[in-house]
N, C-alpha and C positions, 0 to 999 in steps of 0.2 A: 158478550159471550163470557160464561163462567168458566173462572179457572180449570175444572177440573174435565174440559170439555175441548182445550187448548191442544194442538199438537205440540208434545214435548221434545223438541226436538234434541235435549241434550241425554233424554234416555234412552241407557245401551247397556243391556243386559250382560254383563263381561262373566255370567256363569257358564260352565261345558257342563248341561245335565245331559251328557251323553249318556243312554243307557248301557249295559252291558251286554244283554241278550234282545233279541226281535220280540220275548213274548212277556218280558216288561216295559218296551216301549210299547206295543203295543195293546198291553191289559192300561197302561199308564192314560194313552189316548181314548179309549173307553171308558174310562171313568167320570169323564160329565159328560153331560148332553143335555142338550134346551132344553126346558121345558116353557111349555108354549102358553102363552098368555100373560107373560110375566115383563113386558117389554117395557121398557124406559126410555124409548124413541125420543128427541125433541123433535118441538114440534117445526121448529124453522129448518127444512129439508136443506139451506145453502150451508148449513155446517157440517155437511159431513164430512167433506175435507179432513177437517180437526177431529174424528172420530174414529177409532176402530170401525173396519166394517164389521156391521151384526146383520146378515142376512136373514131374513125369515121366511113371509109367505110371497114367493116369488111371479112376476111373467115375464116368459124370452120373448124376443123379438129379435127377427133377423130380418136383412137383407138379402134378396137375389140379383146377384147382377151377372152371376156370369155358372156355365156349368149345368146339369140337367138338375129336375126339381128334388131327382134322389140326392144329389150333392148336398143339396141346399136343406133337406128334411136332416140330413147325416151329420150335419154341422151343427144345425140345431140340439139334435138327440147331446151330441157330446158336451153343446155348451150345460143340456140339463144334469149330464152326468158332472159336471165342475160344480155346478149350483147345487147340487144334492151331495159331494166331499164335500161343502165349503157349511155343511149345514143347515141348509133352505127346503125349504118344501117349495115345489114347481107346481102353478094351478092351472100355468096354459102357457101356448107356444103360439109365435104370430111371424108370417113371412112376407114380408112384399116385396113385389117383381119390381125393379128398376135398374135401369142401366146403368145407374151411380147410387151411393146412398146421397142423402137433400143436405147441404152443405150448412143449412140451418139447424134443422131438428132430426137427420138422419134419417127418417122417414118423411111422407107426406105431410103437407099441414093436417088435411084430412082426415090422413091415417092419424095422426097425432089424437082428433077427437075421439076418434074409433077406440085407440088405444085405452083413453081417460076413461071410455065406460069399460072396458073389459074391468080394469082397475079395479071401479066402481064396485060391479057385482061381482067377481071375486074377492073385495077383503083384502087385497093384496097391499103389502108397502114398500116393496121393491121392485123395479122393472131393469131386468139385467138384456144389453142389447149386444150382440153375437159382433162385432168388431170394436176398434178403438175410437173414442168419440175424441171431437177436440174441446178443447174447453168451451168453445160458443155453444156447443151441440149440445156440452152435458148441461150447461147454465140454463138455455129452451128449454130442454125436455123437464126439467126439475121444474121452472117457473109454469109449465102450462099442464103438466101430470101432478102437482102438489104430492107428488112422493117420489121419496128416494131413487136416482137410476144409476146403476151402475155398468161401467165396461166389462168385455171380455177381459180385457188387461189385468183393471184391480182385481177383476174375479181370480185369477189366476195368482196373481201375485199375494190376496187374501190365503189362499190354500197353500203359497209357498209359507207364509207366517206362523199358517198353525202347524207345519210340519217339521218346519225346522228345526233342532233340538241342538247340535253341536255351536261353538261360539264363530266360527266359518261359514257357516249356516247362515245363523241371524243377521250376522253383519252382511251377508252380500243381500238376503234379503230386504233388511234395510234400507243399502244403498239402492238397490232398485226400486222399492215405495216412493222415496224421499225423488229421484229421477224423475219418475210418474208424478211426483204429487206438485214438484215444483212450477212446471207451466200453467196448474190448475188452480194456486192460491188467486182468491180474490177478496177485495174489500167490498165492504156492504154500509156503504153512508159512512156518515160523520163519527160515529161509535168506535171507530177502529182510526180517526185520526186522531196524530197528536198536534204538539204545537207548531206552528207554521212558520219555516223558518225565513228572513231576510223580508223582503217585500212579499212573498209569496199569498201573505194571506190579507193584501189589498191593504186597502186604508179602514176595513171594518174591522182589521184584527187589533191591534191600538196593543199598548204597552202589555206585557204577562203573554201574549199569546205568540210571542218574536224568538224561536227556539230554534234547535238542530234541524227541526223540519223532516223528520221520519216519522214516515205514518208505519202504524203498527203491521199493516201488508209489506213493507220493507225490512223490515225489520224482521217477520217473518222471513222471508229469503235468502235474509244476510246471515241467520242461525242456522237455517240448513243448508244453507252450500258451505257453514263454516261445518258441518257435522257431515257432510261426502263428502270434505275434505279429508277427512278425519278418519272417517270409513275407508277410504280410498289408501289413505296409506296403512290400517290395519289389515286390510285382506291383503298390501303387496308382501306386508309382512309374513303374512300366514302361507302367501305363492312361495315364499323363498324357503320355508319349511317344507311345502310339499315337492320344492325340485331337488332341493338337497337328498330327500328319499329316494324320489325318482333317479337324481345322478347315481346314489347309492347300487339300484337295483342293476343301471346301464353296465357302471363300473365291476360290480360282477360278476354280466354277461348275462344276466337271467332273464328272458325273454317275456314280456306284458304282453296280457291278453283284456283288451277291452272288452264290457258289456256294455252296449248300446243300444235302443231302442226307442218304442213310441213309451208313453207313460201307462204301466198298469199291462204288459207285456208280458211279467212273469220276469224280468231279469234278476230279480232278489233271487226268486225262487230255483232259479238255474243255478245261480250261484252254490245258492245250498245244495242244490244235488250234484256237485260239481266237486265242491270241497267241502260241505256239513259247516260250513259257515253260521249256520243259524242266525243269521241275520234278521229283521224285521221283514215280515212278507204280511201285508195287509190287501185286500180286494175295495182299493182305491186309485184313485191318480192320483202320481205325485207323493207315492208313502216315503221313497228314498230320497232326500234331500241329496244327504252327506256319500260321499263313495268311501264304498271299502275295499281294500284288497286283502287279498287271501294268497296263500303257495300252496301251490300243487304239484301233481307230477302226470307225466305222458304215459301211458298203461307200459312201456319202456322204461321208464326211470328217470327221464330226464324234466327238471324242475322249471316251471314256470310259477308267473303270477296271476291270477285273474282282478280284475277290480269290477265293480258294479258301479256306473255313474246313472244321474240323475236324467230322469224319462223326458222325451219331447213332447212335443204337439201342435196341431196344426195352428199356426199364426201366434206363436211362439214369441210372447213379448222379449223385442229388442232389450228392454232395460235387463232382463234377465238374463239374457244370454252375453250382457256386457258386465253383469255385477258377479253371474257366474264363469268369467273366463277362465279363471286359474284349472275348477273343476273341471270342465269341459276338455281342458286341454292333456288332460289325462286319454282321452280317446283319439286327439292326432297325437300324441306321443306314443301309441300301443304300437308292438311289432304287428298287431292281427286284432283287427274289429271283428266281435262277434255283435251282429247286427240281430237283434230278436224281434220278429213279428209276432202279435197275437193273430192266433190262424181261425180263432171265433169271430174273429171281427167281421163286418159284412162287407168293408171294401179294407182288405189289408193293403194293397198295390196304394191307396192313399198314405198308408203309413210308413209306407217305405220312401214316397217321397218327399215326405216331410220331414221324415230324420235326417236323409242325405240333404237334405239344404239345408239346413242349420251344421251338420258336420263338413260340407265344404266351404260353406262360410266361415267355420274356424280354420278349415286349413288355408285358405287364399289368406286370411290376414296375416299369419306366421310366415304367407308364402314355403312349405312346407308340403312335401308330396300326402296321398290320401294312403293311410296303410291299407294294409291287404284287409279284404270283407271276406267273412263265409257270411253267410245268410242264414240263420235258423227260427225255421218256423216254431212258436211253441203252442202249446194247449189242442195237439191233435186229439188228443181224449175228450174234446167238447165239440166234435165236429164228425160226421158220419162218413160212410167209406164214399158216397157223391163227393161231397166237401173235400177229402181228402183227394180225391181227384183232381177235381178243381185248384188244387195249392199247390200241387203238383206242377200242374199246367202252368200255372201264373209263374212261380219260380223251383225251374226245371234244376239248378244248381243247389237249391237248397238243403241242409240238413233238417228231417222231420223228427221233432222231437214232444215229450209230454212230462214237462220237471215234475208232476202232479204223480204221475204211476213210473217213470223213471221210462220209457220207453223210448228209443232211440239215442238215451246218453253215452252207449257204449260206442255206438258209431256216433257221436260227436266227438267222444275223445282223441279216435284214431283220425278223425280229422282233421283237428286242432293240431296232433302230434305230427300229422306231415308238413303241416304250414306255416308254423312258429319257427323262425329261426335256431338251427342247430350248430353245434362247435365244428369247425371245420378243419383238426388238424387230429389224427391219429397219430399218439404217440404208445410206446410201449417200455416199460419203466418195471425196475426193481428198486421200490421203497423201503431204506431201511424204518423198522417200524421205531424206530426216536424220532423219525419225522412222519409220526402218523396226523398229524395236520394235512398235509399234503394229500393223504388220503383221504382222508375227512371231505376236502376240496374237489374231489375228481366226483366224489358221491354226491356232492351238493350241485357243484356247477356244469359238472360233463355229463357224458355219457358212456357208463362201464361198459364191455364191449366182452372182458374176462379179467376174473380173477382168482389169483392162488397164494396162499400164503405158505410159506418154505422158511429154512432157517436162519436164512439169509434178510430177510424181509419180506415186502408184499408183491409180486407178481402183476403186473396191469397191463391191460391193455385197452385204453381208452381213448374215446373222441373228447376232445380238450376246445377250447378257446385258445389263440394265441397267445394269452394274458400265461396262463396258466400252463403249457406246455411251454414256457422259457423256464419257468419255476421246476419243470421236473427235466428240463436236459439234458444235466448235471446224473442223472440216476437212469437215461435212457440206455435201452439196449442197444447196441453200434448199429446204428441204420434204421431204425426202426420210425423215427420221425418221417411221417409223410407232408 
């Protein structure tokens, strides 16, 4: 294997090319694109391991084991939709019925030959397979299809790499490649041994060949568990930045509002019509890595936060949701999940239940209660008054909303504003204006109730936090603390 073909395991891009605005990263991600015909494939398919994935002309193949044949066409569709973000042309879709997938080659022997001619006349040199293979399954399929197969897993985890952009990003990315990639190293003959150490390599090894005895497959594993070592305590580092924010916000008293969703839901785009965020909104899975938050306010005046996290998806690689903890847990930390459906989808009731197991799964590890859910349906504007019926029907509690023409924002905000946490203590107060701080405070963190300014100072009568209504006691009018 030539050097430049080798997984490097000690590089780590330590740059933040975060962008500024949505519509530089996103002219930025625009700017190349394959061109086709131009491939530099090697020809021994067992190396890809040690290679960036480069997708090109692809075929799915799934499994059916369980669920009607719409399930099973629906899972496929999405996996095409991953293989076409991840930059692949798709030239055919393959399903077969079994009660398990074949613990050998995931599919039939059979099927396996079936497979090798679709291969064949299509041109294809990818074969992407709609679950997680193990590594006997991916080694099969590669040694009897002579071309590259890839998992849902890497599939996914490929689209996390090219979207990442912040240096929190890459590295939990990384760490989850490198998670995936470890049970998958393998050696191929004598080429990748080194010298043999002690007795090990018999009485034909003879003098020069009597060494440390690491073959270069160990050696491989001993570099990247030294570099998720490595990863592992850079992202606890980067957690302890993001909760010193989050303690920051608690301390406050400023109420968080999560966005949470399937992937490709519209959550950027709420955001923006929520607070002009102008965040990155692209028509893909998986455009927002990094979360943001933003401050807003309740059409009332009183201040929250919203943040945008990173989209789910049905069978949701494990390594991902353990390299993204920190971010994740920005959503059991909200005082209020805003839970977003795409209401074009043809079974949204699947997307709703594939968010909520990956978000109870975060909160059962914290052991930590589930915050409060609204439910908000988006993208009514691509769906007719049937459809909207229908969305209705399915979730009768939901807010219907369309970030695209702005319809139903207004009744989300008054929504939001009844269910986020508010100050619970009415006090009423004359500020002298030398401590217009304290003023400054009641606009930021409470909720003004009235105000009059006199010669005396400022007039208030506001709902406070108890943080904050000890701070203005000293200035209350006698009795006026409730």
């Amino acid at each position: 294997m030539t050097e430049n073909t080798q997984y490097d395991t000690d590089r780590f891009d330590d740059r933040d090319d975060e962008l500024s605005t949505g519509d530089l990263a996103l002219a930025d991600r625009a700017a190349l694109r394959r061109v086709a015909g131009l491939s530099t494939e090697l020809q021994d398919v067992t190396e890809v391991e040690y290679r960036q994935l480069r997708l090109e002309r692809v075929v799915l193949v799934g499994v059916w084991t369980e669920g009607t044949a719409q399930d099973s066409e629906a899972s496929l569709a999405e996996l095409a939709l991953l293989a076409e973000t991840a930059g692949s042309e798709v030239l055919e879709g393959l399903v077969q019925r079994r009660d398990r997938p074949d613990p050998a080659t995931y599919i039939g022997s059979g099927k396996v030959t079936e497979l090798r001619d679709v291969v064949i006349a299509t041109g294809a040199d990818t074969v992407i397979c709609d679950g997680e293979l193990s590594p006997g399954q991916l080694r099969q399929l590669e040694e009897k299809l002579k071309v590259k197969v890839v998992d849902r897993t890497a599939l996914i985890l490929d689209i996390f790499a090219q979207h990442a952009s912040s240096k929190e990003g890459k590295a939990q990315v990384e760490l989850a490649q490198l998670q995936y990639l470890l049970p998958r190293l393998r050696g191929w003959g004598e080429s990748l041994s080194r010298q043999a150490g002690g007795r090990a390599g018999g009485g034909n090894g003879g003098v020069g060949l009597r060494g440390p005895g690491e073959t270069k497959l160990e050696t491989d594993r001993r570099r990247i568990r030294a570099r998720i070592a490595k990863l592992r305590r850079q992202i606890e580092a980067m957690g302890v930045i993001r909760e010193t924010k989050r303690h920051h916000r608690v301390v406050n008293s400023v109420p968080n509002v999560a966005i949470a969703g399937y992937t490709n839901a519209g959550k950027s785009s709420l955001l923006n019509a929520l607070t002009g965020a102008g965040v990155l909104v692209e028509d893909a899975l998986f455009a927002t890595l990094d979360p943001t938050t933003r401050r807003t306010t309740t059409p009332d005046g009183l201040p929250f936060t919203l943040t945008d996290t990173v989209g789910f998806v049905r069978h949701l690689p494990h390594q991902l949701v353990e390299a993204f903890r920190s971010t994740l847990e920005e959503v059991a930390d909200a005082d209020l999940l805003l839970h977003i459906v795409d209401g074009s989808d043809a079974m949204p009731e699947r997307q709703v239940k594939a968010v909520r197991e990956v978000i109870t799964d975060i909160s059962s590890r914290r052991d930590d209660p589930m915050p409060a859910e609204l439910l908000v349906v988006n993208k009514i504007d691509s769906v007719g008054e049937l459809g909207l019926a229908r969305l209705r029907h399915l979730f009768p509690g939901a807010v219907f909303v369309s970030a695209h023409t702005g319809e139903g924002i207004a009744e989300l905000r008054e929504r939001v504003a009844g269910l986020i946490p508010r100050p619970d203590v009415v006090i009423e107060a004359l500020v002298p204006y030398s401590r217009g701080e304290l003023v400054a405070r009641v606009h930021r963190e409470g909720e003004v109730l009235k105000e009059r300014h006199t010669g005396e100072g400022t007039e208030l009568s506001a709902r406070v936090r108890p943080d904050l209504a000890g701070a203005l006691e000293r200035f209350a009018v006698d009795g006026s603390r409730i």
